[in-house]
C-alpha positions as CSV (number, residue, x, y, z in Angstrom):
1,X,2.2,14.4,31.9
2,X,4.6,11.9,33.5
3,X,2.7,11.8,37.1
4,X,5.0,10.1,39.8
5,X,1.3,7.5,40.8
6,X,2.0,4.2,39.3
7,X,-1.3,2.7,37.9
8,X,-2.4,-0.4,36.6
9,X,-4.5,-1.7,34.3
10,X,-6.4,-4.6,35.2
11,X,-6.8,-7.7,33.2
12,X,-10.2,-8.1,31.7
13,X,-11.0,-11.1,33.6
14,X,-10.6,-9.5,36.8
15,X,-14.4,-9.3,38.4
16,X,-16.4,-6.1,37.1
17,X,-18.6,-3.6,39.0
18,X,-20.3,-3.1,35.8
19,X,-20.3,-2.8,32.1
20,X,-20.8,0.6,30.1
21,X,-21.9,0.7,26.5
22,X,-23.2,3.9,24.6
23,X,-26.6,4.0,22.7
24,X,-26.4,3.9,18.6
25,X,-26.3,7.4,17.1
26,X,-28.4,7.1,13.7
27,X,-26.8,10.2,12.0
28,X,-23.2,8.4,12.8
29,X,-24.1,4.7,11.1
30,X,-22.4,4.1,7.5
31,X,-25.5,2.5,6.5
32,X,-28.2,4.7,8.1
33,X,-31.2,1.9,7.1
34,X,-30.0,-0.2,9.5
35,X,-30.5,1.7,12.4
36,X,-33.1,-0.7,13.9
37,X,-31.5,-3.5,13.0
38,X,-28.4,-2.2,15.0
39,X,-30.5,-1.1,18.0
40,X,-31.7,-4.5,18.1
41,X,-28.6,-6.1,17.8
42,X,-27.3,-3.6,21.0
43,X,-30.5,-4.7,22.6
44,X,-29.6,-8.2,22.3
45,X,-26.2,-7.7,23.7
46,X,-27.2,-5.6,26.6
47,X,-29.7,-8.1,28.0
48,X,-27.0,-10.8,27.6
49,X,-24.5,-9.2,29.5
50,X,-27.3,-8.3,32.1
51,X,-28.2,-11.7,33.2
52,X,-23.7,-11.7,34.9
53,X,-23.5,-8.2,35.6
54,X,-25.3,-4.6,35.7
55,X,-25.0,-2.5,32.6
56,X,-25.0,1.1,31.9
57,X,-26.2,2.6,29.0
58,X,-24.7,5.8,27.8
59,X,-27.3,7.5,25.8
60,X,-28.5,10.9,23.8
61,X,-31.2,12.6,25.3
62,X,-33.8,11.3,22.6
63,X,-32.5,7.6,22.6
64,X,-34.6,6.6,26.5
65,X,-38.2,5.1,24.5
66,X,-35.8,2.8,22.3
67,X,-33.4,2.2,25.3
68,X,-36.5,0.8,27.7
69,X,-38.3,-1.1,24.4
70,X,-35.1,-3.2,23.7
71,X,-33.1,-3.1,26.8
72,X,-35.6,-3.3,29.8
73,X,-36.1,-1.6,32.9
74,X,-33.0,-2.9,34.2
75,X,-30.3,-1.1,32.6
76,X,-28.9,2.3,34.4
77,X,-29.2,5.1,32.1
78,X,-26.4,8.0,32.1
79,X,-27.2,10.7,29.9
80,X,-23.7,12.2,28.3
81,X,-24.0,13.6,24.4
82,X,-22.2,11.0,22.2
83,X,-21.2,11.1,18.3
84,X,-21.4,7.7,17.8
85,X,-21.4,4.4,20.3
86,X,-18.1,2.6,20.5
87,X,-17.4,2.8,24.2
88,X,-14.0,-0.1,24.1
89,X,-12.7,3.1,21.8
90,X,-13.5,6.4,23.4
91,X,-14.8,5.7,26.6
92,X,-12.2,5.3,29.7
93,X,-9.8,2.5,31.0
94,X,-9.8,1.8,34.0
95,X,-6.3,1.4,36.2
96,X,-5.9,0.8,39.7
97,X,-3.3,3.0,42.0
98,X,-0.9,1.7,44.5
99,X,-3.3,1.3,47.2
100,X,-5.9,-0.5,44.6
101,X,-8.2,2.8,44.4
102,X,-9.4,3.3,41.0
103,X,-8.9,6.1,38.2
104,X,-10.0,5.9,35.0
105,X,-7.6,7.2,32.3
106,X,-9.4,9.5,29.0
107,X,-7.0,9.0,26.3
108,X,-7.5,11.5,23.3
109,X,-10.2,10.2,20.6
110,X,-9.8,11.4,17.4
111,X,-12.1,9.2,15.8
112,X,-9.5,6.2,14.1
113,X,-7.5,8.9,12.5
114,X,-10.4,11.3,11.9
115,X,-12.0,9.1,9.7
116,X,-15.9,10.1,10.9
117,X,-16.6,13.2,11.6
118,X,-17.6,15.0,14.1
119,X,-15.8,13.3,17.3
120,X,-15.7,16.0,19.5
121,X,-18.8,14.9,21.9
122,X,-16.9,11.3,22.0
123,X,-13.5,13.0,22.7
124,X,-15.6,14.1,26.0
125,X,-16.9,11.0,27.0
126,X,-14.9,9.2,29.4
127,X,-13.8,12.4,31.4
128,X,-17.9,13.4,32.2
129,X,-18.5,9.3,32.9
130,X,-15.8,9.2,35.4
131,X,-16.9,12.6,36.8
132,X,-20.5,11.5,36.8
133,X,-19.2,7.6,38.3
134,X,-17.1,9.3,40.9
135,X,-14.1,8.1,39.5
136,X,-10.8,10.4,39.6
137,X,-9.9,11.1,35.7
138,X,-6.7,10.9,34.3
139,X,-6.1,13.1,31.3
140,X,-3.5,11.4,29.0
141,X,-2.7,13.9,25.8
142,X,-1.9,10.4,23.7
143,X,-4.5,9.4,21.2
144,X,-5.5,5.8,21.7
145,X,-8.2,3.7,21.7
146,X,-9.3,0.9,24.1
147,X,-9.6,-1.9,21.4
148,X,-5.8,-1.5,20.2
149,X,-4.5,-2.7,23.3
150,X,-5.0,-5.9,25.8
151,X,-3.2,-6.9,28.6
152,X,-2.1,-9.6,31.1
153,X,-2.6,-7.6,34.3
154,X,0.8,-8.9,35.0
155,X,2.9,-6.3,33.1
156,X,2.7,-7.2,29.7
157,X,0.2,-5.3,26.7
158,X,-0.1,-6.6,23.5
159,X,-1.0,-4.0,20.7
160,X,-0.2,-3.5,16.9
161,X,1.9,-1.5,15.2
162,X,0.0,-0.7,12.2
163,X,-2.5,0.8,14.9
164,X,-0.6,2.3,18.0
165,X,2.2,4.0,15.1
166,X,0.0,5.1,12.6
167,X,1.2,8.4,11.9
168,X,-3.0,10.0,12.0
169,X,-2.5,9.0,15.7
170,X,0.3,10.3,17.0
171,X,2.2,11.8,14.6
172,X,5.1,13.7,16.7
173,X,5.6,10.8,18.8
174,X,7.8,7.8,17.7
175,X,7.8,4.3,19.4
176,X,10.0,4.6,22.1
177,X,7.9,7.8,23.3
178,X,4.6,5.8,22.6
179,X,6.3,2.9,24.9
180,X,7.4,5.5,27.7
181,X,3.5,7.0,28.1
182,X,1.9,3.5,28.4
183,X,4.3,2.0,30.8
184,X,4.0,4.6,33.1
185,X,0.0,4.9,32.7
186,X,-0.9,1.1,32.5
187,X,2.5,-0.5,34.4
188,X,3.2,-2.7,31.9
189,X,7.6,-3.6,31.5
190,X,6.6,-5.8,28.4
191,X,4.9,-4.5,24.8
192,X,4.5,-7.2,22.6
193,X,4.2,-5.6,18.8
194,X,2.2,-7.6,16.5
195,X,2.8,-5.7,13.2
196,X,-0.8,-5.9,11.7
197,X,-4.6,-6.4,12.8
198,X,-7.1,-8.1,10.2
199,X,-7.7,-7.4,6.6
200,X,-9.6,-4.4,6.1
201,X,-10.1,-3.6,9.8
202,X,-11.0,0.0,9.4
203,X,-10.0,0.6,13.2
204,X,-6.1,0.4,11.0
205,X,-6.0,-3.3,12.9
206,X,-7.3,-3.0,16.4
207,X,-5.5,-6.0,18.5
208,X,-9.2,-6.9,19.7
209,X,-10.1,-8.3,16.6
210,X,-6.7,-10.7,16.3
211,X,-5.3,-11.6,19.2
212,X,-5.4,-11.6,23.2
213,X,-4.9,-13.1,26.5
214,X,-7.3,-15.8,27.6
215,X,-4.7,-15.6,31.0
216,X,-1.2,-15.0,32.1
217,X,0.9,-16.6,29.7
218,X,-2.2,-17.5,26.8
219,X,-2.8,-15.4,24.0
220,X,-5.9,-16.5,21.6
221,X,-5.5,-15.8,18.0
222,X,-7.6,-15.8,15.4
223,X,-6.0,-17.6,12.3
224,X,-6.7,-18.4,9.1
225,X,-5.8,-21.4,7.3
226,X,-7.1,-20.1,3.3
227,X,-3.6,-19.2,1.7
228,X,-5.9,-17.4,-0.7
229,X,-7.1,-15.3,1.8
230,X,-5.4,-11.6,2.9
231,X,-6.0,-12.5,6.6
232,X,-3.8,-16.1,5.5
233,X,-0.3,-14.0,5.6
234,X,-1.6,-11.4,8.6
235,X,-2.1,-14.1,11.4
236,X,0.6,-16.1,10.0
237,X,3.1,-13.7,10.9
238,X,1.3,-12.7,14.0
239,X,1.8,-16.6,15.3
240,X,5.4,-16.3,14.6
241,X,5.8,-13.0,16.6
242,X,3.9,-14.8,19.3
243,X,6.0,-17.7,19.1
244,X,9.2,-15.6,19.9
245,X,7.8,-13.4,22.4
246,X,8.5,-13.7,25.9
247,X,6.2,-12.1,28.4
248,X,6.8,-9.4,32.0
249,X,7.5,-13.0,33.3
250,X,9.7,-14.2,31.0
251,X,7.2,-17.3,30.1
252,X,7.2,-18.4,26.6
253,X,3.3,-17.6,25.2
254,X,0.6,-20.6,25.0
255,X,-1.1,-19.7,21.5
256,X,-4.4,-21.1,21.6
257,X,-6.3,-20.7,17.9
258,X,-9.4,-20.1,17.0
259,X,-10.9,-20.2,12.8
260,X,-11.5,-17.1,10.8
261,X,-15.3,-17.0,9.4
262,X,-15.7,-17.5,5.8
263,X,-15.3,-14.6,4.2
264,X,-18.8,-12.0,4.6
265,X,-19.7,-9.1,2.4
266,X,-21.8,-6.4,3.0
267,X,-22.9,-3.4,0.2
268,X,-19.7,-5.1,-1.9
269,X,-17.6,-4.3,1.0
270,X,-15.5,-7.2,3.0
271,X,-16.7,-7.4,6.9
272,X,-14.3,-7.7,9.5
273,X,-15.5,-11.2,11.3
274,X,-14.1,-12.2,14.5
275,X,-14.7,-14.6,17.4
276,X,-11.7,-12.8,18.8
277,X,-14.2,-9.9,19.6
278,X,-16.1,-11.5,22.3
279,X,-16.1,-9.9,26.1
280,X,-15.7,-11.4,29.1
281,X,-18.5,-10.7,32.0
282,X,-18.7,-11.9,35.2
283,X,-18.7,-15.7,35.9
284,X,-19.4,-15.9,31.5
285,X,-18.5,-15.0,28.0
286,X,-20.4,-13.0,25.1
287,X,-19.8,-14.5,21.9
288,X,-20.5,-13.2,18.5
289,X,-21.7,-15.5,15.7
290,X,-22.3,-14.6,12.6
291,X,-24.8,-18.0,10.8
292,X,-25.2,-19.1,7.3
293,X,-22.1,-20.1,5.7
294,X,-20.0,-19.8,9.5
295,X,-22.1,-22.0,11.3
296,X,-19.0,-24.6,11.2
297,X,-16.6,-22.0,12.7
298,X,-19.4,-20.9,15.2
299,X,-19.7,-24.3,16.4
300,X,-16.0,-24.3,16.6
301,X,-14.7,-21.0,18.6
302,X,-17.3,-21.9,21.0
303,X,-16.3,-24.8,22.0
304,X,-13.0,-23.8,22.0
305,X,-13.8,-20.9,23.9
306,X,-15.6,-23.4,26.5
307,X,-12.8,-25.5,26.9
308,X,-10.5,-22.3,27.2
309,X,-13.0,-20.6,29.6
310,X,-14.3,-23.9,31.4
311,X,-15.0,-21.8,34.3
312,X,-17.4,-19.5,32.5
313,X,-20.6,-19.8,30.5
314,X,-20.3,-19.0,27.1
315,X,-23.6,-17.2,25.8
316,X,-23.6,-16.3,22.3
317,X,-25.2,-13.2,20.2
318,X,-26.3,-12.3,16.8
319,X,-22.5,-10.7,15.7
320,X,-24.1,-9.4,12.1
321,X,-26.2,-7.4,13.9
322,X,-23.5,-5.3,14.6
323,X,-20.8,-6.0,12.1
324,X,-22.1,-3.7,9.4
325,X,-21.1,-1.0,11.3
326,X,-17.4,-2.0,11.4
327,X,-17.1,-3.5,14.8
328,X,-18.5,-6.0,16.9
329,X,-19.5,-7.1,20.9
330,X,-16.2,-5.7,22.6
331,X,-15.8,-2.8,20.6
332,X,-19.1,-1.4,21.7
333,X,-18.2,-2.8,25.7
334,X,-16.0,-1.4,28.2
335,X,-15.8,-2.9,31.6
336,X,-15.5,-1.1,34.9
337,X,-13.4,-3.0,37.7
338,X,-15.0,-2.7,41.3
339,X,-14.4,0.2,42.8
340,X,-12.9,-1.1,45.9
341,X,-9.7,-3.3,46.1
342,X,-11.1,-4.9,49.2
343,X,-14.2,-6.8,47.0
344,X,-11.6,-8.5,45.0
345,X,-9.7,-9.5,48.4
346,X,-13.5,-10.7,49.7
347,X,-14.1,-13.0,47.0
348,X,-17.3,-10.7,45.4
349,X,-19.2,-10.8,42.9
């Protein structure tokens, strides 16, 4: 397992050759009724992403009539059978060898602790797109998800341990082991361990949906300022790990906040709203807003996110399209680096 190639992960930010998402399964969704509804909202968020960079759509083989009616003509279409349509989480990341060739790595899925089953078809997924992309796979026997970790692209990750340690993960395998397979897989020399995601984050606290980098030496958190609120004690003690942290470089962390929604229910159940689940694109920023009684904190993350991002447009999309479902606009992304090292070097896109 402990292959001699050092790889690296780039940062998200770096320019993409494309973004990959994978079409809604209907017998998957917690709340079947809202299958259009959750088509439309992918719909939405494919065409967005469209107008910076191509797409492909993973889909099943019935999915193509709904994929053309809400997508467009412009998407590419891969077909690979899929469980359920959370690509961030089961499809591949990407890393870059020594010479700046990309792999893409296929961590084990096991669907968030075998919470939905089945998985197996998703646990498939990123070995048959890299196959099918021409990308060399990596086959890493650690169970992890894409949304539990974010990094730099300068050697540092940031993560959770409430996810990344969970014993329906990894259960034989204690920190330090957990440490040793990613810094050798994604060349990072700096873990920073926030100790929870948000309340009632059924990913058990995905790092995608509290904190990342907005660049080397940034890290955006959500916060909340409600002391009668769960999320009130959660990103208070993530700030104060951030505060201490050093990063690769040694830099003291910028913490740049943005609001938590109000809170949102759904079928009695709490939703897990967060601006920190956008995605960046080439050249822009996809945003998910959520209306009604978070206008205010719309308005707010983005123009914080503008200011942050003044280099990008930020475009925004219906986020309650998608939040029933338990995620939101970078679960259901993953982005795919250009292939060649020399693009970046020329300036492209």
């Amino acid at each position: 397992m402990m292959n001699q190639v050092k790889y690296t992960m780039p940062a998200e930010w770096e320019a993409h050759e494309r973004t990959i998402i994978e079409w809604p399964v209907k017998a998957s969704l917690v709340w079947q009724d809202n299958y259009e509804a959750v088509c439309m909202g992918y719909g939405e968020l494919v065409r967005a992403i469209s107008a910076f960079e191509p797409v492909t759509v993973i889909i099943n083989e019935e999915d193509e009539e709904d994929i053309r009616r809400l997508c467009g003509t412009t998407v590419d279409i891969i077909r690979i059978p899929h469980n359920d349509a959370w690509a961030r989480d089961n499809g591949p990341t990407f890393v870059r060898d020594g010479e700046g060739k990309l792999h893409g790595i296929s961590w084990r899925f096991n669907a968030w602790g075998e919470k939905y089953l089945p998985y197996d078809l998703d646990d498939k997924v990123a070995s048959i797109l890299l196959n099918q992309l021409d990308v060399p796979c990596i086959e890493v026997p650690l169970v992890l998800e894409g949304g539990s970790i974010h990094v730099d692209g300068e050697g540092t990750l940031l993560t959770t341990k409430e996810c990344l340690l969970n014993p329906n993960r990894n259960p034989d395998l204690s920190q330090a082991d957990i440490e040793l397979i990613i810094k050798r897989y994604l060349n990072v020399s700096k873990i920073i361990w926030l100790d929870q995601g948000l309340y009632g984050d059924e990913t058990d606290g995905h790092i995608d949906n509290i904190a990342c980098f907005a660049k080397p030496g940034a890290v955006l958190l959500q916060a909340c300022d409600d002391p009668k609120d769960p999320n009130y004690e959660i990103t208070q003690k993530a700030r104060e790990v951030l505060k201490h942290a050093k990063d690769a470089k040694s830099r003291n962390l910028e913490i740049i906040e943005l609001p938590t929604p109000p809170p949102c229910y759904y079928n009695n159940e709490r939703l897990t709203l967060s601006y920190l689940n956008f995605y960046m694109v080439n050249k822009g920023i996809i945003l998910p807003v959520f209306g009604g009684d978070a206008t205010l904190t719309d308005e707010r993350a983005k123009s914080i996110l503008e200011k942050v991002f003044s280099d990008r447009k930020v475009i925004t999309v219906d986020g309650m399209a998608l939040i029933t479902e338990g995620g939101n606009v970078h679960c259901i992304t993953q982005q795919m680096p250009l292939k060649a090292i020399s693009d970046i070097k020329e300036g492209k896109p």
